[in-house]
MARBA-3410 file (N, C-alpha, C, O; in Angstrom, 1 decimal):
240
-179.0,210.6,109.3,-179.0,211.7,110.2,-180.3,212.2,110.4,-181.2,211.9,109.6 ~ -180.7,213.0,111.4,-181.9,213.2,112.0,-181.8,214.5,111.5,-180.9,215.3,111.4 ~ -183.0,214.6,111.1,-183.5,216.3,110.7,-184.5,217.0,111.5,-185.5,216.5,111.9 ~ -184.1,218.0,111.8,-184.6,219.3,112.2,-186.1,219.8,111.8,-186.0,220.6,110.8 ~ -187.0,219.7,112.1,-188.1,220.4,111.5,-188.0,220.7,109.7,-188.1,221.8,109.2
-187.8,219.7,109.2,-188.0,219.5,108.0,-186.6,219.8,107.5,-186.0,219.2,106.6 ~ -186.0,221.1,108.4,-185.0,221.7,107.8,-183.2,220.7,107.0,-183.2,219.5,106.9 ~ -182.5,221.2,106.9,-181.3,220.6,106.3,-180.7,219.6,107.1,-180.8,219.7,108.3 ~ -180.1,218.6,106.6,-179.2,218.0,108.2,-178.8,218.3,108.5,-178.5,219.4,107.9 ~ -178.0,217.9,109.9,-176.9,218.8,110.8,-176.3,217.8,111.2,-176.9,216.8,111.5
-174.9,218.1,111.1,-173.9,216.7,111.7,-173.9,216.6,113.0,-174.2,217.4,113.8 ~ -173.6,215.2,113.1,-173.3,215.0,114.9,-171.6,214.7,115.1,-170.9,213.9,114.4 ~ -171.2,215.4,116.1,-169.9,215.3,116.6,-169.7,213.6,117.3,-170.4,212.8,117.7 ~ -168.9,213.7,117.1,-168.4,212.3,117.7,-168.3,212.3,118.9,-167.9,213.3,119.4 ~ -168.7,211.2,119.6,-168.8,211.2,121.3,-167.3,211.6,121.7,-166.4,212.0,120.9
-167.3,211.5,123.1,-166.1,211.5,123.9,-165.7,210.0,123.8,-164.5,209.8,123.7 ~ -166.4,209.0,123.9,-166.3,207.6,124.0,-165.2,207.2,122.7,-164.1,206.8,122.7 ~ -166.2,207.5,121.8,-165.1,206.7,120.3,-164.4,207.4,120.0,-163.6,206.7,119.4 ~ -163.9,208.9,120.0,-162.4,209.2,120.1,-161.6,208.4,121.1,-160.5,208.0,120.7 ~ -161.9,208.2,122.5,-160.9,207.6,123.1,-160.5,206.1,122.5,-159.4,205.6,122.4
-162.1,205.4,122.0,-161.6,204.1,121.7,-160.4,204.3,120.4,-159.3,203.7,120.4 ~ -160.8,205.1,119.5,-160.0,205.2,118.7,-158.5,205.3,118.9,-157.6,204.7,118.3 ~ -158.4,206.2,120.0,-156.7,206.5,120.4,-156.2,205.1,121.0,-155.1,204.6,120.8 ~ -157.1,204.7,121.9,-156.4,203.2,122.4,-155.8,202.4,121.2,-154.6,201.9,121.3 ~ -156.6,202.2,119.8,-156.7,201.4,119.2,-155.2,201.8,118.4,-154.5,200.9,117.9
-155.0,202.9,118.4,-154.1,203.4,117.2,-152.6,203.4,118.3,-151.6,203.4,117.7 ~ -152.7,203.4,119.4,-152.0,203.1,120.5,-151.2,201.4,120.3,-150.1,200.9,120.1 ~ -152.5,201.0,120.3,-152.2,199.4,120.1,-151.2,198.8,119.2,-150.1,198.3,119.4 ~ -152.2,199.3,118.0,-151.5,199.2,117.0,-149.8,199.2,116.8,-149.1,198.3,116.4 ~ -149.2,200.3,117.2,-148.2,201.5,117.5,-146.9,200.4,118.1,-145.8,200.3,117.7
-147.7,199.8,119.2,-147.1,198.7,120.8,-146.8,198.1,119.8,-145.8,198.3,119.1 ~ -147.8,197.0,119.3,-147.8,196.0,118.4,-146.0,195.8,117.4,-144.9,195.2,117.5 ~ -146.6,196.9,116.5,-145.2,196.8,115.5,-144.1,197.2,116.2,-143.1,196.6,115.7 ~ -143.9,198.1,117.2,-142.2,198.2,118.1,-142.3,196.8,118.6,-141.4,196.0,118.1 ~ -143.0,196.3,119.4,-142.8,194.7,119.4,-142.1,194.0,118.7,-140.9,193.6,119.0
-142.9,193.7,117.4,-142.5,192.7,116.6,-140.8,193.2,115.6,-140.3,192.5,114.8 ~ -140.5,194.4,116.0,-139.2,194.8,115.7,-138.3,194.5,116.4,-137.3,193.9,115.9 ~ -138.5,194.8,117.9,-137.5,194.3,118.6,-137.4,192.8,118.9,-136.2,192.3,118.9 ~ -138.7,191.9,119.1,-138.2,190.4,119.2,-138.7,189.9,118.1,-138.4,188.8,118.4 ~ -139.2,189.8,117.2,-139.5,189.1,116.4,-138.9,188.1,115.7,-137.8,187.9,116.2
-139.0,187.3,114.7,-138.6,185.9,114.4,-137.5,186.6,114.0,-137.5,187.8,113.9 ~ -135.9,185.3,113.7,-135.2,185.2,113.4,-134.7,185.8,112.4,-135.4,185.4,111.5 ~ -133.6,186.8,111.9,-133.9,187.4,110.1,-133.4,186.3,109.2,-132.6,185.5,109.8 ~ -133.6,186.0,108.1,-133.6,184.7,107.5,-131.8,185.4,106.6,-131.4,186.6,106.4 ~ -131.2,184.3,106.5,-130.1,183.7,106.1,-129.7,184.7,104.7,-130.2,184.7,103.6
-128.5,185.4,105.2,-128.6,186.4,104.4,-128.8,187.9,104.0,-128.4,188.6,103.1 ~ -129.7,188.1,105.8,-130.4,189.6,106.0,-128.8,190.0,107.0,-127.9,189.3,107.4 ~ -129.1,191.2,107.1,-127.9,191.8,107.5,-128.2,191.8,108.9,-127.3,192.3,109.5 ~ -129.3,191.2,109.9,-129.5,190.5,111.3,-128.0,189.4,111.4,-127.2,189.4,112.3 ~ -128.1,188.7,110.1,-127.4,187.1,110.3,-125.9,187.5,111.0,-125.4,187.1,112.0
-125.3,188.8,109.9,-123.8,188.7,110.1,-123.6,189.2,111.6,-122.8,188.6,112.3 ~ -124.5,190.4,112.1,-124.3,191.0,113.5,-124.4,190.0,114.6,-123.9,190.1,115.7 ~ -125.4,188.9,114.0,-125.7,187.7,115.4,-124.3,187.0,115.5,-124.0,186.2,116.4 ~ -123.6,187.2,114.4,-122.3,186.0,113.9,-121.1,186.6,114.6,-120.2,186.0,115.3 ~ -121.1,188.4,114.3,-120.1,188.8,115.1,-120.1,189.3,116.6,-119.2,189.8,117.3
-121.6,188.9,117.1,-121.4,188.5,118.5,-121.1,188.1,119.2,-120.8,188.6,120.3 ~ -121.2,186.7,118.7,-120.9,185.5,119.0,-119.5,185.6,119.6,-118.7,186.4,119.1 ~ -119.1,184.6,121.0,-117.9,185.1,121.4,-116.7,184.8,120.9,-116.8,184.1,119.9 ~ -115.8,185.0,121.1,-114.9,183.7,120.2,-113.5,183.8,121.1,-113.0,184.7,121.8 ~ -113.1,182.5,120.8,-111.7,181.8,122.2,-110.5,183.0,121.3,-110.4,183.2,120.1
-109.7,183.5,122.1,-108.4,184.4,121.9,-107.5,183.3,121.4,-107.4,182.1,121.9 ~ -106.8,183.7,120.4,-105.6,183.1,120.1,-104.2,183.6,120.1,-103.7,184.4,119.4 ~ -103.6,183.0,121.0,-102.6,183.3,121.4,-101.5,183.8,120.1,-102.0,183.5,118.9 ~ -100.7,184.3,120.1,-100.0,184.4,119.2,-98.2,184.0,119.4,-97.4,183.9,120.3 ~ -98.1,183.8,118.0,-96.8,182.2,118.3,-96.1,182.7,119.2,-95.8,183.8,119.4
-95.9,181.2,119.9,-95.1,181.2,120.7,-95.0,181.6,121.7,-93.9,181.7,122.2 ~ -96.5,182.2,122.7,-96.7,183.2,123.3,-97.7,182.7,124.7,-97.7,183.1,125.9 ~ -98.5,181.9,124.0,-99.3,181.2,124.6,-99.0,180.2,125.7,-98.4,179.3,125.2 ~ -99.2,180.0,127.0,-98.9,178.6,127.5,-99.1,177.8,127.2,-98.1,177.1,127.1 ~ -100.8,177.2,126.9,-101.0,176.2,125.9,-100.1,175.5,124.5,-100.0,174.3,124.0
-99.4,176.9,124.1,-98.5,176.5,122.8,-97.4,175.9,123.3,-96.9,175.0,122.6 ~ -96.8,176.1,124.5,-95.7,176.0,125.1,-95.8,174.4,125.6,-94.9,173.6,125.4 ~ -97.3,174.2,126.4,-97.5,173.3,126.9,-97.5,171.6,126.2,-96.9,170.6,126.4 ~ -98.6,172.0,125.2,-98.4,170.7,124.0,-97.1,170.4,123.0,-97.2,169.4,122.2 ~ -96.2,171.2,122.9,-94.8,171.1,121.9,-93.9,169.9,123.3,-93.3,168.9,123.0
-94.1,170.5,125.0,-93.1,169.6,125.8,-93.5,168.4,125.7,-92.6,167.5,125.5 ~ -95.1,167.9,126.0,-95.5,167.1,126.1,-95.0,165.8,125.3,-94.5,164.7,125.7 ~ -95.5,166.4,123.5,-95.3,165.9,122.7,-93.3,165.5,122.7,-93.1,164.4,122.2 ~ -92.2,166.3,123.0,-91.0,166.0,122.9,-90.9,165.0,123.8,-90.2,164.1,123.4 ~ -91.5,164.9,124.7,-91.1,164.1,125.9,-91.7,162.9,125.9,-91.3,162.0,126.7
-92.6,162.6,125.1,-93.1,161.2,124.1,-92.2,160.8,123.2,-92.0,159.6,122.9 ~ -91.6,161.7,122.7,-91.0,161.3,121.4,-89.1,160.7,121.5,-88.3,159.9,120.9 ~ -89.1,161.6,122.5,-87.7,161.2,123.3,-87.3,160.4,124.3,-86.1,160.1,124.5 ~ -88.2,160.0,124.7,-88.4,158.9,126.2,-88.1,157.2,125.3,-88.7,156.4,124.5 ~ -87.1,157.2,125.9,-86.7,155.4,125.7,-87.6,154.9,126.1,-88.2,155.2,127.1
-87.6,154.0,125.2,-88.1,152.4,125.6,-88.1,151.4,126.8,-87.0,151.0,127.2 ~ -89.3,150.9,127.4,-88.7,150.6,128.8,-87.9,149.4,128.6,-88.6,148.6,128.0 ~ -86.9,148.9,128.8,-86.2,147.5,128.9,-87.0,146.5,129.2,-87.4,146.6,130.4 ~ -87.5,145.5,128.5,-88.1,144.2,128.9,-87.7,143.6,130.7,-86.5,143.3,131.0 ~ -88.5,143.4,131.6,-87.9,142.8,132.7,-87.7,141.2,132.5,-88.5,140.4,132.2
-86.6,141.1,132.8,-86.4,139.6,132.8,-87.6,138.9,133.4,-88.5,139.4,134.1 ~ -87.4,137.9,133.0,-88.7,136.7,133.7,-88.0,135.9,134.6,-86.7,135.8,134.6 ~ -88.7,135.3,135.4,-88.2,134.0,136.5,-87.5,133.5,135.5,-86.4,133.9,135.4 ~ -88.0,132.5,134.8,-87.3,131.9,134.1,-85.7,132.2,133.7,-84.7,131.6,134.2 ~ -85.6,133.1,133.0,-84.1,133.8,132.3,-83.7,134.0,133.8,-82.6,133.5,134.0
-84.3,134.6,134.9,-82.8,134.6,135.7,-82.6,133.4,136.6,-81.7,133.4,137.4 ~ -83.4,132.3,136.6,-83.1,130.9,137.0,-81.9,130.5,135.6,-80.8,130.2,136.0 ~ -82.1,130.6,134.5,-81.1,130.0,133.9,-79.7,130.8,134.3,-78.6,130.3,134.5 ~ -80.1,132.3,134.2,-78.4,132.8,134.2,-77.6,132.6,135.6,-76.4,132.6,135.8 ~ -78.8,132.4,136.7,-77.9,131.7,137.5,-77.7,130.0,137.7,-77.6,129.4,138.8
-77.7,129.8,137.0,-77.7,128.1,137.1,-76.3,128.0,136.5,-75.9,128.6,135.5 ~ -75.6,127.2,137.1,-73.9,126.7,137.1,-73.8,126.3,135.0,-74.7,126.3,134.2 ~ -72.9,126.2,134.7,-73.1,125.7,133.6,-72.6,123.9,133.3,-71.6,123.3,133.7 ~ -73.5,123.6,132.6,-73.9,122.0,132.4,-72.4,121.6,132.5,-71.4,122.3,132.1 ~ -72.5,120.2,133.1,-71.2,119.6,133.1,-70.9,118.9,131.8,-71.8,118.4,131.1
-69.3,118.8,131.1,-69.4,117.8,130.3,-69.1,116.4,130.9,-68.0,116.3,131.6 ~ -69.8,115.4,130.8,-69.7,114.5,131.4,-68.6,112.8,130.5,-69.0,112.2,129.5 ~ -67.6,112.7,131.2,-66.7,111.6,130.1,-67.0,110.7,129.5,-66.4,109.7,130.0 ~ -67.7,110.4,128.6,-68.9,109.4,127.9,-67.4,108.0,127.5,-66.2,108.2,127.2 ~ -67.9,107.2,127.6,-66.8,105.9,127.1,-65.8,106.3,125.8,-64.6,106.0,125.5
-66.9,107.1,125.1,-66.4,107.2,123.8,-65.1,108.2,123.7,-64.6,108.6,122.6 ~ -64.8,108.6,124.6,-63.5,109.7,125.1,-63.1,108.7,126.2,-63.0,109.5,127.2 ~ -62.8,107.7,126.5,-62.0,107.2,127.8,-61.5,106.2,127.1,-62.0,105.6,126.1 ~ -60.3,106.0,127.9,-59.7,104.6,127.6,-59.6,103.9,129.2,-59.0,104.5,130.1 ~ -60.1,102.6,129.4,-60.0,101.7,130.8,-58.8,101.1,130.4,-58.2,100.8,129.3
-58.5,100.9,131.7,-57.1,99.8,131.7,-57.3,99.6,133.7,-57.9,100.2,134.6 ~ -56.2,98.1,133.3,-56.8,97.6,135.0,-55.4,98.2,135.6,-54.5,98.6,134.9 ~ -55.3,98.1,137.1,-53.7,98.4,137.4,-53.3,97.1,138.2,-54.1,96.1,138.3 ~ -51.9,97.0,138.9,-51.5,96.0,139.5,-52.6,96.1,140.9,-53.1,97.1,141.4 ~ -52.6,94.9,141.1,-53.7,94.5,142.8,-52.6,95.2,143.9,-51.4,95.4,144.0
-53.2,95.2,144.3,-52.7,95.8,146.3,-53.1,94.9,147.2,-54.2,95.0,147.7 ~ -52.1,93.6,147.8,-52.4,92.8,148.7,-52.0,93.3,149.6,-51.2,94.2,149.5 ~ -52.5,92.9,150.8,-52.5,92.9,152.1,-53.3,92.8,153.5,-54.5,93.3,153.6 ~ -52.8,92.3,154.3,-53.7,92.1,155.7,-55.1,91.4,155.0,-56.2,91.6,155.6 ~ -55.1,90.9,154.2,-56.0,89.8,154.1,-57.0,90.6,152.4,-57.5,90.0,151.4
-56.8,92.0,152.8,-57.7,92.7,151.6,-56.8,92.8,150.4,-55.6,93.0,150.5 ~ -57.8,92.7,148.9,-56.9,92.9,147.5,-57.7,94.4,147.3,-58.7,94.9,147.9 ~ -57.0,94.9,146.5,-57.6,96.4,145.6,-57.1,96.0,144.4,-56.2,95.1,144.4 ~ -57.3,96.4,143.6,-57.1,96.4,141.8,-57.8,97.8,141.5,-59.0,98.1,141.8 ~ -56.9,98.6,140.9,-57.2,99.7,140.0,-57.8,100.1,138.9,-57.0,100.1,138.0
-59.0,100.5,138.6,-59.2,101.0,137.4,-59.2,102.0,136.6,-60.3,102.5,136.2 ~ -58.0,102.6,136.2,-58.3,104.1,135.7,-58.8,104.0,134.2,-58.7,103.1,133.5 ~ -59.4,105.3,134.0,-60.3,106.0,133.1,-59.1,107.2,132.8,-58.6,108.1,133.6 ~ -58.7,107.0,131.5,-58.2,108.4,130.6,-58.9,108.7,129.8,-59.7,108.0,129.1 ~ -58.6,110.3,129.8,-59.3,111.4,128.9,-58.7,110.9,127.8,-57.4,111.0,127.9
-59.3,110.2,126.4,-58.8,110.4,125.2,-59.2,111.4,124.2,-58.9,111.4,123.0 ~ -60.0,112.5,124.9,-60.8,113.7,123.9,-59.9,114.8,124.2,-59.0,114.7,125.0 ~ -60.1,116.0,123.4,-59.2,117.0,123.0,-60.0,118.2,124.0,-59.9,119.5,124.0 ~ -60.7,117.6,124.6,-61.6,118.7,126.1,-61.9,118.2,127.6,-61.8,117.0,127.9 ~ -62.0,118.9,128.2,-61.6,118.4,129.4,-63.3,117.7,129.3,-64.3,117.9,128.5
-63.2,116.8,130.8,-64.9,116.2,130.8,-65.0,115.7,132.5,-64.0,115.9,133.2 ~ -65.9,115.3,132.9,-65.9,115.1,134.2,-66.7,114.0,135.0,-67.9,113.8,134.9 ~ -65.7,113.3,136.0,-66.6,111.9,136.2,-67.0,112.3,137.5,-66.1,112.9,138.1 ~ -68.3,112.0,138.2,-68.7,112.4,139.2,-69.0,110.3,140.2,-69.6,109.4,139.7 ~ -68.6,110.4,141.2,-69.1,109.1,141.8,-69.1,107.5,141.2,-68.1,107.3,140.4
-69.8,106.6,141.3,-69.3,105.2,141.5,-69.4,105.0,139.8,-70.3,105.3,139.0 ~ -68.5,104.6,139.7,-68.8,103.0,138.2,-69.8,102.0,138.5,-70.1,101.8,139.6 ~ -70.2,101.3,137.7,-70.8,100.5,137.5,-69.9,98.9,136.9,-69.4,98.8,135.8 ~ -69.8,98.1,137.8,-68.7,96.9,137.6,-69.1,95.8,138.0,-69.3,95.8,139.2 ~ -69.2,94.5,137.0,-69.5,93.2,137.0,-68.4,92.7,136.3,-67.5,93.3,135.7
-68.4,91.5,136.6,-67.0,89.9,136.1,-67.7,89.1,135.2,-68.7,88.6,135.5 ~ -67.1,89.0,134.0,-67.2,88.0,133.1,-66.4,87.0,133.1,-65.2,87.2,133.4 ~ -66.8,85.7,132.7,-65.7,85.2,131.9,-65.7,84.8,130.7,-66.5,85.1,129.9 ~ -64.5,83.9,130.3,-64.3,84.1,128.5,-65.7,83.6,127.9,-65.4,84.1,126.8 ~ -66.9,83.1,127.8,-67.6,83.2,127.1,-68.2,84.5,127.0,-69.0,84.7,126.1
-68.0,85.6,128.1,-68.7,86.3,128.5,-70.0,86.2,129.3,-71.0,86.8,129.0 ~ -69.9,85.3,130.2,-71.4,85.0,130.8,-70.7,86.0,132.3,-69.6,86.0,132.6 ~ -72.0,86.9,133.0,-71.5,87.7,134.1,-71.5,86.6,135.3,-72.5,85.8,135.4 ~ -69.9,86.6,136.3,-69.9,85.8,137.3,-70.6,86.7,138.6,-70.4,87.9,138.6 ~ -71.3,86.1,139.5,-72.0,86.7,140.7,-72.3,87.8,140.6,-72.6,88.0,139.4
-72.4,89.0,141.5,-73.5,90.0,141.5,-72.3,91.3,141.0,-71.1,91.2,140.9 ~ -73.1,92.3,140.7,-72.3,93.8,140.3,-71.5,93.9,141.5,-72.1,93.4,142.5 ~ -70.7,94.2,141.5,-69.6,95.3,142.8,-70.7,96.4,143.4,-71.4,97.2,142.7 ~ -70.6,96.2,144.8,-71.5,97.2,146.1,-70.8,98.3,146.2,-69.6,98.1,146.5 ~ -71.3,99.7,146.1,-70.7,100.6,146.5,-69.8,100.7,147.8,-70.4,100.3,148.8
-68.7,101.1,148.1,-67.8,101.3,149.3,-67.7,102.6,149.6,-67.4,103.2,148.5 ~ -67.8,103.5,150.6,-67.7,104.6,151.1,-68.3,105.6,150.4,-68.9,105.2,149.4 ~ -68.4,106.9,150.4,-68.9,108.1,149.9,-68.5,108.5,149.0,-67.3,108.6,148.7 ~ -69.7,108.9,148.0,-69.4,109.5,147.0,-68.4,110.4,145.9,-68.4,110.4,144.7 ~ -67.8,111.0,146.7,-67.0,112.3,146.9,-66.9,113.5,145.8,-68.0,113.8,145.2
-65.9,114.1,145.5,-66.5,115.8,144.3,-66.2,114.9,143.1,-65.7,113.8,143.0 ~ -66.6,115.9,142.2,-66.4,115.5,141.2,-65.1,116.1,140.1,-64.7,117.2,140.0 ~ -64.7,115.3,139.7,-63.1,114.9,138.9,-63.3,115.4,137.7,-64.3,115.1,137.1 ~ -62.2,116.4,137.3,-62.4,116.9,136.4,-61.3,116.5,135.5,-60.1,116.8,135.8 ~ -61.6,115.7,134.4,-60.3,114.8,133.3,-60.0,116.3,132.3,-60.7,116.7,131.3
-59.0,116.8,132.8,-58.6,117.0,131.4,-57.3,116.3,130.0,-56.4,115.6,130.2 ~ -57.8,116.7,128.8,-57.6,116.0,127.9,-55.4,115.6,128.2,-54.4,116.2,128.0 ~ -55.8,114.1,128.7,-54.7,112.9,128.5,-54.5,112.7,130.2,-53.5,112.1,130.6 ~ -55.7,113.3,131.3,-56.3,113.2,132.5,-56.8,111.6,132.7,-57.2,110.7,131.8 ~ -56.6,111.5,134.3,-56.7,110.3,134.7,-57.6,110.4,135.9,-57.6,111.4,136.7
-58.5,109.0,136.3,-59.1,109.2,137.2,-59.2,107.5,137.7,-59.4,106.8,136.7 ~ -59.2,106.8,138.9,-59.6,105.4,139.3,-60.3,105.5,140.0,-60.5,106.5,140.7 ~ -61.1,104.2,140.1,-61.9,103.5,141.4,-61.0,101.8,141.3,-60.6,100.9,140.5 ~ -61.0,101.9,142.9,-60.8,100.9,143.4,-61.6,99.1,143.7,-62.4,98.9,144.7 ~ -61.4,98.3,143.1,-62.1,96.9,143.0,-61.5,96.6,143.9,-60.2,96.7,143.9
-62.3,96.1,145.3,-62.1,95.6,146.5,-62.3,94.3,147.0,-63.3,94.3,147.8 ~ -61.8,93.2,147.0,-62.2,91.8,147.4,-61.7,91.1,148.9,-61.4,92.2,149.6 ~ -61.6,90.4,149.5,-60.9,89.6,150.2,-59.6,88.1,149.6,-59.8,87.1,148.9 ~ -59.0,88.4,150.0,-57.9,87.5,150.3,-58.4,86.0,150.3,-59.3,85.7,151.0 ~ -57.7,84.9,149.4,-57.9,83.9,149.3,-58.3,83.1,151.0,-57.8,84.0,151.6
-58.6,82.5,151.6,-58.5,81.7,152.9,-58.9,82.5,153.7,-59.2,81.9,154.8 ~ -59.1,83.7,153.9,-59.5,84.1,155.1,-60.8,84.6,155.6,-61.2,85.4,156.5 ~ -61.6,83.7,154.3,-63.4,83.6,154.9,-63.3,82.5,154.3,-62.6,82.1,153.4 ~ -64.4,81.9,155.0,-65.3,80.2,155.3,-65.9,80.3,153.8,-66.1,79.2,153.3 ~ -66.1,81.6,153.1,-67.2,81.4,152.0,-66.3,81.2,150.6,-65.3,81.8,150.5
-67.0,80.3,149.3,-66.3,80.1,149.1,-65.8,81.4,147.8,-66.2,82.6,147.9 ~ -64.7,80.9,146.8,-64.4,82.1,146.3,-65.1,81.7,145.0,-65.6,80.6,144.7 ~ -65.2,82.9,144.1,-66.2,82.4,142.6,-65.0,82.4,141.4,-63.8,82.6,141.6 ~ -65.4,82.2,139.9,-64.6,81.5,139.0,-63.5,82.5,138.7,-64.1,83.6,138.8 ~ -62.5,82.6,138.5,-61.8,83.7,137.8,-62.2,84.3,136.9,-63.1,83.8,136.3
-61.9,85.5,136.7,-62.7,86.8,135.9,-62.0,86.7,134.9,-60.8,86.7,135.3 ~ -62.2,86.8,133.3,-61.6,86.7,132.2,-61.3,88.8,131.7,-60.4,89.5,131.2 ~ -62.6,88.9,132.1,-62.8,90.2,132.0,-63.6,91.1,132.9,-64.6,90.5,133.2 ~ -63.5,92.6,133.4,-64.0,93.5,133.7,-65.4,94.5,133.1,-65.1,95.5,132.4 ~ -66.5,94.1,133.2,-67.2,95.4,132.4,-67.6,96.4,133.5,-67.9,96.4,134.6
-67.5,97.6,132.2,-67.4,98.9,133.5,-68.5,99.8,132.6,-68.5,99.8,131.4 ~ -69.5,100.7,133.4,-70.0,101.6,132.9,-69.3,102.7,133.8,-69.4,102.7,135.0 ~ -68.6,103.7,132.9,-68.6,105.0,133.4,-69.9,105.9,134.2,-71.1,106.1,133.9 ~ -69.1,106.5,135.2,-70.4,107.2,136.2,-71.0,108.2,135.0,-70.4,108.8,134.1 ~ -72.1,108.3,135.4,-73.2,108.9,134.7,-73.1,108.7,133.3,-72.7,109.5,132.5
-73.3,107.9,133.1,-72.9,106.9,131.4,-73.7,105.7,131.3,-73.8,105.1,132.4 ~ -74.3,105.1,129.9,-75.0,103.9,129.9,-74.7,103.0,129.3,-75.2,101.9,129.1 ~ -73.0,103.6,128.6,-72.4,103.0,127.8,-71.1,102.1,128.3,-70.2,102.5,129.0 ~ -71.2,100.7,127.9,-70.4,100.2,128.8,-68.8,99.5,127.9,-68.6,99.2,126.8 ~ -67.9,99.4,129.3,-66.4,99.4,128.4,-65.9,98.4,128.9,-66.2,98.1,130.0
-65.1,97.6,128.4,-64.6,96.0,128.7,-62.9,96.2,128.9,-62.2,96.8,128.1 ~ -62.6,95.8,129.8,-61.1,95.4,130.3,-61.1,94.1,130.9,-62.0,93.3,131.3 ~ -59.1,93.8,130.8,-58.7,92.4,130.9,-58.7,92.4,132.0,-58.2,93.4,132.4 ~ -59.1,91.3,133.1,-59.5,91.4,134.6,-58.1,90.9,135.1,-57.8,90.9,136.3 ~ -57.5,90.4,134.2,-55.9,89.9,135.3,-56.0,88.8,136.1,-55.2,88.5,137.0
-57.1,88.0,135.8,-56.8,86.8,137.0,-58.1,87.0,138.2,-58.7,86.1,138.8 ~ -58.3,88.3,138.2,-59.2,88.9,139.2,-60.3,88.2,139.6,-61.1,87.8,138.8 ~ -60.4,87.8,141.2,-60.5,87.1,141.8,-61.6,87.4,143.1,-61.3,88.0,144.0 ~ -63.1,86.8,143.0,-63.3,87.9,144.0,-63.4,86.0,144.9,-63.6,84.9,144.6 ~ -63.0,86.8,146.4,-63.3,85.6,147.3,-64.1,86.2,148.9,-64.3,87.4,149.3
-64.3,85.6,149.2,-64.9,85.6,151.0,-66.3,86.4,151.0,-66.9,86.8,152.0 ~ -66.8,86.5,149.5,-68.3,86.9,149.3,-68.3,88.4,149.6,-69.2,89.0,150.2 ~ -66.8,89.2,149.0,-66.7,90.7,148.9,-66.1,91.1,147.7,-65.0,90.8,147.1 ~ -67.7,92.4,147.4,-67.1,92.4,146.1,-67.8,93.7,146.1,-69.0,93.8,145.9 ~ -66.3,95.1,146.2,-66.8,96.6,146.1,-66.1,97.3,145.4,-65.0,96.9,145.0
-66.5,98.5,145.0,-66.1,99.8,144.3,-66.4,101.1,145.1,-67.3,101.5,145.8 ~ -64.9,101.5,144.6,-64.8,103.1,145.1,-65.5,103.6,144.0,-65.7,103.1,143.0 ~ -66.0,105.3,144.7,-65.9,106.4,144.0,-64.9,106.8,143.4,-63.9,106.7,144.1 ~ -64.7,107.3,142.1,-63.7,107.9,141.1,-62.6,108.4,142.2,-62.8,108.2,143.4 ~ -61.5,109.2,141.9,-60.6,110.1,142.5,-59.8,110.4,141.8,-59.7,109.6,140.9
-59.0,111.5,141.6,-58.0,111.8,140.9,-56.4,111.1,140.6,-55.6,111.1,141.6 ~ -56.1,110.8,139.8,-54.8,110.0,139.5,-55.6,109.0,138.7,-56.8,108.9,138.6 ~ -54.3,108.0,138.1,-54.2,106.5,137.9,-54.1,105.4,138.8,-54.0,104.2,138.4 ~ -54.1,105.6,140.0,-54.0,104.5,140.8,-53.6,105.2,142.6,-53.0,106.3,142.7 ~ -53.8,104.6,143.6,-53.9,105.1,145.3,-52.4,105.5,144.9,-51.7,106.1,145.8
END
């Protein structure tokens, strides 16, 4: 401090300047800490900040039972899962090609027939001879179209060619059990063709239509001449 003519010191007042700086400063200060109160960091885990930020937080309404749509909503859903049948498998091509497909024929295998020849049918120059087929099975069975027929004789050696089919096929014959069914063996008449006639037939072999199995009958003399030698399709009865 500066002295006076030797005399005592005398204080100096403080400017106008550094009081104001001072009020700024104490000002500052003041700002400063309201600041860091209202935003300041996070309150740590535990401080009574934590629970008020927790019960701010929004939170979804809960309906109360039974009351809610939602509650209403997921109970139908779920019944209507739970209740809903099963869809029925759709048939396939296949399964309904079988369920409509006729059902298999049984077909008269030798092993259920008995052959036997019948009396010849002369006239106007043509023979017929009969062959029927009986049902010897305890079910009915069914011959559809021509036999299969060649001539032996007694050694069994086959004389000239199989029997040629004669006329149309026709439906098919249903044997039931102690049922009968013929085809007709067709030749010409001794003399009334230039060609000659072949050996007498000792026996008949016949395969039943649709059959691989073949059945032997006594041919009667059977005779084929004038270079004709046919078979009917099956028909109903034992003989025309």
């Amino acid at each position: 401090m500066a002295q006076r003519n030797g005399g005592a010191p005398t204080r100096r007042r403080p400017s106008a300047l550094s009081v104001s700086a001072l009020l700024v400063g104490a000002l500052a200060t003041v700002t400063a800490c309201g600041a860091d109160t209202k935003s300041g960091a996070p309150a740590p885990p535990g401080s009574a900040d934590a629970p008020s930020s927790a019960a701010s937080a929004p939170r979804h309404p809960t309906a109360p039972p039974g009351g809610g749509r939602d509650d209403k909503a997921a109970p139908a859903s779920t019944d209507r899962a739970a209740t809903k049948a099963p869809k029925a498998a759709e048939p396939s091509v296949a399964t309904e090609a079988a369920s409509a497909a006729p059902a298999a024929r049984r077909i008269c295998s030798k092993d259920r027939l008995n052959l036997s020849t019948g009396r010849a049918d002369i006239g106007a120059g043509n023979v017929y001879v009969p062959l029927a087929f009986t049902n010897t099975g305890d079910a009915s069975c069914t011959l559809t179209g021509f036999p299969g027929v060649s001539l032996l004789d007694g050694p069994g050696t086959a004389i000239g060619e199989p029997a040629k089919r004669r006329g149309a096929a026709g439906p098919t014959v249903v044997l039931k059990p102690g049922g009968s069914a013929y085809a007709s063996l067709h030749t010409l008449n001794k003399g009334v063709s230039d060609k000659p006639c072949w050996r007498t037939a000792s026996e008949i072999r016949v395969y039943p239509p649709d059959s691989y199995g073949s059945m032997k009958t006594s041919a009667r003399s059977f005779q084929v001449c004038g270079g004709v030698f046919e078979v009917t399709a099956v028909e109903p009865g034992s003989r025309p």
